[in-house]
N, C-alpha and C positions, 0 to 999 in steps of 0.2 A: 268356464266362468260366464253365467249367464248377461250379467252386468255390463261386459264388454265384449262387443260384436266383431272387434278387428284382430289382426292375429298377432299372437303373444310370443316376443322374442322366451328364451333360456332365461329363466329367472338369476335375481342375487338372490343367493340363500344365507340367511344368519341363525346359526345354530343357538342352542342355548350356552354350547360349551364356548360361543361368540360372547356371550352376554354376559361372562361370569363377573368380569372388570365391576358391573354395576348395579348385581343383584342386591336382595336385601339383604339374604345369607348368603356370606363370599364360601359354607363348603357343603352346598347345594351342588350336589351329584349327577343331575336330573340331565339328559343327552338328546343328540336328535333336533329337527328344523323347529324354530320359532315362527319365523315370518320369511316368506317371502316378497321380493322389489322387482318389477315389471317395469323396467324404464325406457322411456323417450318413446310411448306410445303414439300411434298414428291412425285415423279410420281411412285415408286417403292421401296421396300421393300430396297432392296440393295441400293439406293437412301439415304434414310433414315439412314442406318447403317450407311455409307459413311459420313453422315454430322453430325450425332452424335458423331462419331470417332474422326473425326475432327475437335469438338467444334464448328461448323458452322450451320446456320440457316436459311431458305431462304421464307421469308414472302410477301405477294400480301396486299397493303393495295389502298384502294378504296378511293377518295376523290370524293365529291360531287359537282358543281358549285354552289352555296351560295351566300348571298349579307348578311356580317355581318358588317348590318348598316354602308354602306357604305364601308366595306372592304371585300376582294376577302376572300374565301374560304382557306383554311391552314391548317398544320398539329400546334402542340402546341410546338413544339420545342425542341431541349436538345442541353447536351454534352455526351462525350462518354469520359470516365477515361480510367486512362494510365493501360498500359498491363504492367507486369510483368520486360520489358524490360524497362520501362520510359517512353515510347512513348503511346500517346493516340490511341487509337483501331480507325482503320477506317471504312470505311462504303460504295459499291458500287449498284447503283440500276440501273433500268432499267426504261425507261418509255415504260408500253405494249400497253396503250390505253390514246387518248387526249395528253395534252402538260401537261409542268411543269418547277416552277420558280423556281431556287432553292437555299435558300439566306444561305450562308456559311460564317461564321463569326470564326474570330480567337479566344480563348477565351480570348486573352488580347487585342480582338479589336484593334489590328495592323496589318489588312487585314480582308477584307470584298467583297465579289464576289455573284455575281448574275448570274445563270448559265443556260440558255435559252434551254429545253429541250422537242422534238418532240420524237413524235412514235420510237420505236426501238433505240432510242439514251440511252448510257450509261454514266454513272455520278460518279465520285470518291468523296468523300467527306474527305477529307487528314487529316490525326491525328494531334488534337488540335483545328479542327472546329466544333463549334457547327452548326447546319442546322436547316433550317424551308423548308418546301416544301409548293407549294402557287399552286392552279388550276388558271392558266386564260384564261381558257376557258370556253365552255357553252355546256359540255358532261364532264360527268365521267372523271378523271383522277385516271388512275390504272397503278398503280407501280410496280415492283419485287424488291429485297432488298436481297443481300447477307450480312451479320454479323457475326462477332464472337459472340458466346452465351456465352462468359465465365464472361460477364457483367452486369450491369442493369444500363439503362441508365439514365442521371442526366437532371434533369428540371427545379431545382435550378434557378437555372441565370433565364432564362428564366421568371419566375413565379417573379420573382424579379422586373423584369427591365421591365414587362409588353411588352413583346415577344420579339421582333429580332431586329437590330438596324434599320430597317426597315419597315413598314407600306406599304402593295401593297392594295389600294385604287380600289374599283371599276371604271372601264376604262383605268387600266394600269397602274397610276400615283403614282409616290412611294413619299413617305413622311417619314422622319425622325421619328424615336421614341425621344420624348423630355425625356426620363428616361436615355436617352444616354450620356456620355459628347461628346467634340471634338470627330468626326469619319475621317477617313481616305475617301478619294475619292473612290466612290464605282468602281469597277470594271464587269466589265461584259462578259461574253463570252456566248457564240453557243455551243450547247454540241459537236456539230461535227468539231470546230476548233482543239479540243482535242483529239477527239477519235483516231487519227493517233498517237497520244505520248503515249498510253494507252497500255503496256508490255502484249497486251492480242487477241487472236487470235478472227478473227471477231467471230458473229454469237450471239444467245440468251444468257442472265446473266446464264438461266437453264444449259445451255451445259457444263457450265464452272465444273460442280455438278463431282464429280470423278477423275477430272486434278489435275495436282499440280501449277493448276494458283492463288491460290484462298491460300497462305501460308501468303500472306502480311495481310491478314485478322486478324490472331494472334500472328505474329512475322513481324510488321510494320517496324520493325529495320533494316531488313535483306533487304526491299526495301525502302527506302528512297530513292533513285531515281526515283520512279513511281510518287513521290506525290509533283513533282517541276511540276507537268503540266499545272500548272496556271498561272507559272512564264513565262511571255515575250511571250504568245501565243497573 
């Protein structure tokens, strides 16, 4: 993986026969890896201290271009539970290789965002949303992912309501999940309408690894201002 230069534990692998809970068609057949998850990466030893210290985790996951009977390619979805402080943990990634969709749902489904992300573009996913990540493209889409490790994330909803309030259809076209009730008008942005409201100095998600940019990760409370950037862009 030319993208990352340090060496890659044994992947998590999620099959698609993983993902049946929240496809579009629940008797879609279709077998074999989805995506792979590259976790708690490191370039250096010190690296490594660095994000263990500070609870933080920085994972490379791989998605594949797919056609699951007739829907694009996806991660399976979650939410992420509140920190300590009340507030649920957020979540920032990168996209390093191909594009990606990225459907951000409130958990009480009073905001719903679809967030249009090319090469080197970065993505905040703001506490209280669940996310699904969707390839729609026809090459690899490969990710980076900064997280608080002091979690484990919930898939609950998700597995319930038979994936995201959303359905992205092979050729672009989104379709309602009918598991859903009444939704809110989806919304959508450009990862780079945002990147300029983003409290964070340009350059790769990696770089960020040793700064004190990277605090809202397990004290989201303390920034609550970084995670209005969806509002009124």
């Amino acid at each position: 993986m030319q993208c990352w230069k340090g060496p890659l534990p044994s992947p998590d692998i999620r099959t698609i026969e993983d993902m049946a809970p929240v496809l579009a068609d629940p008797s879609c057949r279709e077998t074999g890896p989805l995506y792979v998850m590259y976790r708690d990466l490191a370039l250096a030893p010190e690296d490594r201290e660095w994000l263990a210290t500070n609870r933080l985790r920085y994972d490379i996951t791989v998605i594949t271009p797919r056609d699951l009977c007739g829907e694009l390619a996806k991660t399976k979805g979650h939410h992420h539970p509140a920190s300590p402080t009340g507030v649920p943990y957020p979540e920032i990634y990168e996209v390093l290789e191909g594009r990606a969709h990225y459907l951000l749902q409130k958990k009480d489904l009073s905001d719903i965002i679809m967030v249009h992300a090319e090469k080197s573009d970065i993505v905040v996913v703001p506490p209280g949303y669940g996310h699904v990540t969707i390839n729609p493209g026809t090459s690899d889409l490969i990710m980076a992912n900064l997280v608080s490790s002091s979690f484990t994330s919930e898939y609950g909803d998700f597995e319930r309501l038979r994936g995201g309030a959303y359905y992205e259809l092979s050729g672009g076209r989104l379709t309602k999940n009918p598991a859903y009730p009444d939704l809110p008008l989806l919304r959508s942005f450009s990862a780079s309408q945002i990147r300029s409201r983003l409290p964070l100095p340009p350059g790769r998600l990696y770089e960020l690894v040793g700064s004190d940019h990277l605090t809202f990760l397990n004290f989201p409370k303390k920034e609550a201002g970084m995670f209005s950037l969806y509002q009124g862009a």
